[in-house]
C-alpha positions in Angstrom: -14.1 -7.4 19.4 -14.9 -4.9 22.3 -16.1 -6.8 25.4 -18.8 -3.4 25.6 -21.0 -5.3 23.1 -21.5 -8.2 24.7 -24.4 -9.1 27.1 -25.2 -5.4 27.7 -27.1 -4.8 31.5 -30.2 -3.1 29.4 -30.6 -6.8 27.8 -30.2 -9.2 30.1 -34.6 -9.1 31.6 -34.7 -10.0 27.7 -32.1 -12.4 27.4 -33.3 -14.2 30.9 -36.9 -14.6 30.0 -35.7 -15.7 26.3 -33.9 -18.8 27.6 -36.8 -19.5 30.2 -39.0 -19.8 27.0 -37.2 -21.4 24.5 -38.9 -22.3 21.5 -39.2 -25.9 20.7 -36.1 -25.8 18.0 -34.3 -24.2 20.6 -34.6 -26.5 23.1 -33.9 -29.5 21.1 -30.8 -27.8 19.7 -29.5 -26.9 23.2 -29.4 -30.4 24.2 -27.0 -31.0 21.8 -25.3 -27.8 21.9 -24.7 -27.4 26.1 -21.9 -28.8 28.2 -19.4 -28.1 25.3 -21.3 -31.4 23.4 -20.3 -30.7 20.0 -17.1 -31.7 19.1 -16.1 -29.6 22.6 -17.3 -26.3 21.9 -19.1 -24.1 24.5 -22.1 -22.1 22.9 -23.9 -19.9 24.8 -28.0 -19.4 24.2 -29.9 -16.0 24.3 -26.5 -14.3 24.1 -26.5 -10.2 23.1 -23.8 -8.5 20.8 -24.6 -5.3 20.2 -28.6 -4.7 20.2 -29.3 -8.3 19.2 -29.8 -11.1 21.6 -28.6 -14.7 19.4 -30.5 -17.4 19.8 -27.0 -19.5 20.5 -23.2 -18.0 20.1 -20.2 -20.2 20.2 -17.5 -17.3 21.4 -14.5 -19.3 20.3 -15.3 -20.0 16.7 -17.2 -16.4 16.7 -20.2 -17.8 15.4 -23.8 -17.2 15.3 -26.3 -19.9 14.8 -30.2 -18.7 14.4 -33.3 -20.7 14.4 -36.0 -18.9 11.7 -39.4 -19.8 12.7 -42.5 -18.3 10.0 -41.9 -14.5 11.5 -38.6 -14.6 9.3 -39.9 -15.4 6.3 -42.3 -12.1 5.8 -40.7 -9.0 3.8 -39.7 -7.3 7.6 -38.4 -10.2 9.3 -36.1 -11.4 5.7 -35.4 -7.3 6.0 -34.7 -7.5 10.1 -32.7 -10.9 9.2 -30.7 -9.0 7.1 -29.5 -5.9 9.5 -28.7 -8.0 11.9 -26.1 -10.3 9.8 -24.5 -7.2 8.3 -23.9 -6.2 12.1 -22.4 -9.4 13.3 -20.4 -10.0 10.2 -19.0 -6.5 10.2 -17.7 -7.5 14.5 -16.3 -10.8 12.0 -19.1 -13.0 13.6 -20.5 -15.8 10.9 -23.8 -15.9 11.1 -25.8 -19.7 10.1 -29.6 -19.6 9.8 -31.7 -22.6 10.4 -35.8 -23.1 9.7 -37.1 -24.3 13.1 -38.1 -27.6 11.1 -34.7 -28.6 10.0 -33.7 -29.2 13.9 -36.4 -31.3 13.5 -36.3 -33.3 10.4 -32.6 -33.0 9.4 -31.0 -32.7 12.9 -27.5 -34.2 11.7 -27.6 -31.6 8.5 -27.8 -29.2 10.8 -24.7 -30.4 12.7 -22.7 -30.8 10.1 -23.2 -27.6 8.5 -22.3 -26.1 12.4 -19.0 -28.1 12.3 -18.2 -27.2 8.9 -18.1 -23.8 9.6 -15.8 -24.5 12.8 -12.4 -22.2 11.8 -10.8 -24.5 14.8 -9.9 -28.4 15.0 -9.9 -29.4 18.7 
């Protein structure tokens, strides 16, 4: 994938004051995910490819993981959602959605859908 896309200069006031303000899901999910936690692999939060800034990216296993909160769930934001998969799936980025609440009340679902879709064993 060409290195161009990632982290572009014109995003990274965005990306910074993204991860200062982390949404609760986010934060709880980047205490698990940081330091290479789970099952040793690095993610990265408020990382750009292309236009879009993901809420965490996992550069090894190329894959996206998104937390939805209610925004997503109106006609733009499932429409928005939508763009923005075809994108990273066309750069052969897998994309998983979450809903804020399942971080919250299914936290080891969530895991273990994340692990299932590592292509890797470590």
């Amino acid at each position: 994938m060409p290195s161009h896309l990632h982290n572009i200069p014109a995003l990274k006031e965005n990306r910074r004051k993204l991860r200062s303000n982390l949404t609760p899901a986010e934060a709880a999910l980047w205490k698990i995910l940081q330091r290479s936690q789970l099952d040793g692999r690095k993610f990265r939060r408020q990382h750009s490819v292309g236009p879009y800034i993901l809420d965490f990216y996992c550069p090894s296993e190329m894959l996206a993981i998104e937390l939805d909160g209610a925004h997503h769930f109106t006609d733009a934001g499932t429409e928005n959602d939508q763009e923005r998969t075809s994108f990273l799936e066309n750069l052969n980025i897998k994309v998983l959605r979450f809903e804020n609440k399942e971080v919250f009340e299914q936290t080891e679902g969530v895991l273990e859908e994340i692990r299932r879709n590592f292509k890797k064993q470590m």
